[in-house]
C-alpha positions in Angstrom: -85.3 -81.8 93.0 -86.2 -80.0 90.1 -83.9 -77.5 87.9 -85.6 -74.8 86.0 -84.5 -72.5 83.0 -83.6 -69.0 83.7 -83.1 -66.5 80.9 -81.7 -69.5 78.4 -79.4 -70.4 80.9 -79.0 -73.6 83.1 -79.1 -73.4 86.6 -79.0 -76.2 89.6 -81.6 -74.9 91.9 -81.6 -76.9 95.6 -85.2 -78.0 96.7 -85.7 -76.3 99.7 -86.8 -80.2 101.3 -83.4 -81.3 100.4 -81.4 -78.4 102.3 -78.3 -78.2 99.7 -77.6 -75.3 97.9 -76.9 -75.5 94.3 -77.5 -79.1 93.9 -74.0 -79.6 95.9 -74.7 -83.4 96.6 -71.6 -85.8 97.2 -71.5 -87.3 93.9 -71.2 -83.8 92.7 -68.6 -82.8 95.0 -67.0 -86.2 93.8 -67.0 -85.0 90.0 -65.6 -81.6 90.7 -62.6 -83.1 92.7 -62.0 -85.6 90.3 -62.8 -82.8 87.5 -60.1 -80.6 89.2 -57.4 -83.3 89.8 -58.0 -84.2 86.0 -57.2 -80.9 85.2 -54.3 -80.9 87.4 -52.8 -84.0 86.4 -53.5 -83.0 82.2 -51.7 -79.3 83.0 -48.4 -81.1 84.7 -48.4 -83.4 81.7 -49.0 -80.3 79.5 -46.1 -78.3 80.8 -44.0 -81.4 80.4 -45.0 -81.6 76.8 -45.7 -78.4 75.6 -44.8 -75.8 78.4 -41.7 -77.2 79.3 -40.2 -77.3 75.3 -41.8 -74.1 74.6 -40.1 -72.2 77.4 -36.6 -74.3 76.8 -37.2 -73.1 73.2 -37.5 -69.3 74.4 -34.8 -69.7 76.5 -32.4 -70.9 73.7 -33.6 -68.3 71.9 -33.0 -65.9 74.3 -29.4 -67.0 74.8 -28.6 -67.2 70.8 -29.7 -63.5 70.7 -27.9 -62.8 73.9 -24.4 -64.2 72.2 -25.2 -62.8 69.0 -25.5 -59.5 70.9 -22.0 -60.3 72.8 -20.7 -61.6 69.2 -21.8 -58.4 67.7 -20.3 -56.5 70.3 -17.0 -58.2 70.7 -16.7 -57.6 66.7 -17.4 -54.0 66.9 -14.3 -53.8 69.4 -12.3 -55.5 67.5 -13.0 -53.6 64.0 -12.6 -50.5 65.8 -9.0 -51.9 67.5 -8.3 -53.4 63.6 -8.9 -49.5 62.3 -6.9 -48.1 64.9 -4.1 -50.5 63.8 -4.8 -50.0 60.1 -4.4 -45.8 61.0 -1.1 -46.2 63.2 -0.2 -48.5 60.0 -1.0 -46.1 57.7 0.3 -42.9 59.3 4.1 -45.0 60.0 3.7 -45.9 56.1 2.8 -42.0 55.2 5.9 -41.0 57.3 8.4 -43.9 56.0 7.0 -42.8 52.6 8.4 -38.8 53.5 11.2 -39.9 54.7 12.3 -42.1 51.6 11.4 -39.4 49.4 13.2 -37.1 51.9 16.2 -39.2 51.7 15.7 -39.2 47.8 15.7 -35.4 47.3 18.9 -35.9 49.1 20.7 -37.9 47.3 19.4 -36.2 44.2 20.6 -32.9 45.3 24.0 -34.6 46.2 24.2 -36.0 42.7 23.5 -33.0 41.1 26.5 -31.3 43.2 28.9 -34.3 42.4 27.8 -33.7 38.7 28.2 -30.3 38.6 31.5 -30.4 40.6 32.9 -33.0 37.8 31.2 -30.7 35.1 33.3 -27.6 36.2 36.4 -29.8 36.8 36.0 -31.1 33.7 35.8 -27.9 32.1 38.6 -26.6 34.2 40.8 -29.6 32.4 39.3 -28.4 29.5 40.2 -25.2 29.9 43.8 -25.8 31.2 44.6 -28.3 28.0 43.6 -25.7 25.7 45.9 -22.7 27.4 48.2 -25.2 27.5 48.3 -26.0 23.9 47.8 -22.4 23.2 50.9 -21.8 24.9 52.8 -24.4 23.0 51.4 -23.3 19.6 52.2 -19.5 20.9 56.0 -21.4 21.2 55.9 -22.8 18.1 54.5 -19.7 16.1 57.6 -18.2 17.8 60.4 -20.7 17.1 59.0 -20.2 13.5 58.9 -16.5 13.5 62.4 -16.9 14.8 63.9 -19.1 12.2 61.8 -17.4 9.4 63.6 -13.7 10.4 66.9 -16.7 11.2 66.2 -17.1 7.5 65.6 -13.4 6.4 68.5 -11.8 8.4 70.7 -14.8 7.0 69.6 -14.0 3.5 70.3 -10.6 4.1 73.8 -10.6 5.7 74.9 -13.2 3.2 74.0 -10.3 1.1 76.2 -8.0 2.4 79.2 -10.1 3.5 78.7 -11.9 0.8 81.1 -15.1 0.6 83.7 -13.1 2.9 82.3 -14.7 6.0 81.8 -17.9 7.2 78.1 -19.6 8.6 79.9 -20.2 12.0 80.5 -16.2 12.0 77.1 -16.0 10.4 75.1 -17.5 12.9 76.8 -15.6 15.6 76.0 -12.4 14.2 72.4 -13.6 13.8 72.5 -14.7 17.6 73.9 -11.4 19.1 71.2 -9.7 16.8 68.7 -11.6 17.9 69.6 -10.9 21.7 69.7 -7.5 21.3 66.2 -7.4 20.0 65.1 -9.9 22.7 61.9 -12.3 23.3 59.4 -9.6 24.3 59.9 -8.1 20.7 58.4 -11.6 19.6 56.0 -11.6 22.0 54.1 -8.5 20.8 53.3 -9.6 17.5 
């Protein structure tokens, strides 16, 4: 039963009287068993302790990531909805926007006719109160051109009749007179 040193290393070496190969002897056999259920036994209590945590911890992890992906995703959808809203919102406040200034220049343009149709009516009354008074002060520049030549043909004829005639035969003359030379006579002075 001897061992024996090979290139620095240690190797079992069977006696040839003993008939095992490698030193395998029962007490050996015994150890490696034991060794081996050792080993067993320390890696189940190893996976419980470590393993099992470590894994658990990769696997919630794994599912934070996944629903931060699924998060992420869900809030990409609902930006892109939110912008779609935000454009239909902005395109119906771009045409409500038109169509008040439409209705604007509208009224504007309906203003400005109303105030130019009171303008010209207004200038219309204007322009019928002044013919109007020009007609009346055409009158009166008449009636006084009447009684001043009243007045002249008086002066004269109570020239020439003198005190023979009377103002009812006076006036009378200075009607018929004035008849005979009629309005238009007036007119074109």
């Amino acid at each position: 039963m001897g061992t024996k040193l090979i290139n620095g290393a240690s190797m079992l070496v069977a006696d040839a009287d003993e008939g095992w190969l490698f030193g395998l002897d029962p007490q050996l056999l015994a150890d490696t068993v034991l060794l081996a259920i050792a080993v067993f036994i320390l890696f189940i209590i190893l996976s419980y302790v470590l393993f099992n945590p470590a894994k658990d911890l990769l696997e919630k992890r794994r599912q934070k990531i996944r629903e931060d992906l699924d998060t992420a995703e869900k809030e990409k959808k609902d930006a892109a909805a939110l912008k779609t809203e935000y454009d239909e919102k902005l395109r119906e406040v771009n045409k409500e926007a038109e169509e008040i200034l439409s209705e604007a220049r509208k009224k504007a343009k309906k203003n400005e006719t109303r105030i130019i149709d009171e303008a010209k009516e207004e200038a219309a009354r204007i322009l019928e109160r002044a013919n109007q008074e020009i007609e009346l002060e055409k009158k009166h520049a008449i009636d006084d051109m009447k009684q001043e030549m009243i007045q002249i043909a008086s002066m004269m004829a109570g020239k020439v009749v003198a005190a023979s005639i009377d103002t009812t035969v006076q006036d009378q003359l200075v009607e018929e007179t004035l008849k005979e030379m009629g309005d238009e006579t007036w007119l074109n002075r």
